[in-house]
N, C-alpha and C positions, 0 to 999 in steps of 0.2 A: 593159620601158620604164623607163627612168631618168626619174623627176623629182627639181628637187629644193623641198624644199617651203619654200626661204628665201624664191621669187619672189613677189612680190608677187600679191596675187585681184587679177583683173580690175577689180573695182571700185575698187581702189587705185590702180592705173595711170594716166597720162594718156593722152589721143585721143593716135593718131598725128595729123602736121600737117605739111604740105608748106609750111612759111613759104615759098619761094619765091613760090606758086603765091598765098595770101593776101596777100601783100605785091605782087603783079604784078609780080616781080624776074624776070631770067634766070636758068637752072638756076646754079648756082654753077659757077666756074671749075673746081674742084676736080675734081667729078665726071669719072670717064672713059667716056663714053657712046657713044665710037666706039673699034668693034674691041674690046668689051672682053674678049674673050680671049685676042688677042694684049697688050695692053696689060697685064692681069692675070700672064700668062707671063712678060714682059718685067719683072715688078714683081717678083715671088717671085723671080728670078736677083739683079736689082738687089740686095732686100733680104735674101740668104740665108737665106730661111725655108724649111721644110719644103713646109709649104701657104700657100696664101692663098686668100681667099674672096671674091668677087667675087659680088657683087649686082649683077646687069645693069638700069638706073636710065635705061637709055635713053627718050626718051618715047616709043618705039615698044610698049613692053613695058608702061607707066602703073602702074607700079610706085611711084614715088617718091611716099610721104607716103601711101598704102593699107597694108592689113592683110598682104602677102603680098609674100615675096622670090621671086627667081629666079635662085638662086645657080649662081655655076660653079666647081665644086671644084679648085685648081688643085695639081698633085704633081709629082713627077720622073718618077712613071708618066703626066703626061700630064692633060688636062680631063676633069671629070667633068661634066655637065648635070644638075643635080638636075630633077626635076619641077617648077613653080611651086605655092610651099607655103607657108600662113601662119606667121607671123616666129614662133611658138610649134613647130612641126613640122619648123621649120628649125632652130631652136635644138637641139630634141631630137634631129632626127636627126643633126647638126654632133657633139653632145655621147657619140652611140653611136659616131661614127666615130672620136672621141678614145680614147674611155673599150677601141675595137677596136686598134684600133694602140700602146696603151698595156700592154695583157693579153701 
């Protein structure tokens, strides 16, 4: 397992925080919460990147502003579904698939 030991302990970290959700604001425009794997697909051609990573933020999922992603790997081979994994687990394992395809 890769760490690396620049990140910050835990204790130094701030709370995750859904401003939206504190503020009583709508999810932000921004967000792509529908289809987001076709949307994420459409983003990686768009933006000529290899991958892109898409955290699925929809409120069906109650992801946004919690401890845990639910990322969808996106490549030229096509979507990957990671498990739903905390933003630490996802880092790590995001950082093996680099540090794999980089080897």
């Amino acid at each position: 397992r890769m760490r690396d030991r620049r990140i910050a302990p835990r204790h130094l970290t701030p709370p995750l925080t859904d401003y939206f959700a504190l503020l009583d604001l709508p999810r932000s425009p921004w967000l792509e919460t529908a289809d987001v794997k076709a949307n994420a697909t459409a983003k990686r051609l768009r933006k000529g990147c290899d991958w892109l990573v898409a955290n699925d933020v929809s409120p069906a999922m109650g992801i946004m502003g919690g401890p845990e992603n639910a990322v969808i790997l996106i490549t030229e081979a096509g979507a990957e579904h990671w498990p739903r994994l905390s933003k630490e687990a996802t880092a790590e394992r995001l950082a093996e698939r680099i540090a794999g395809a980089l080897a």
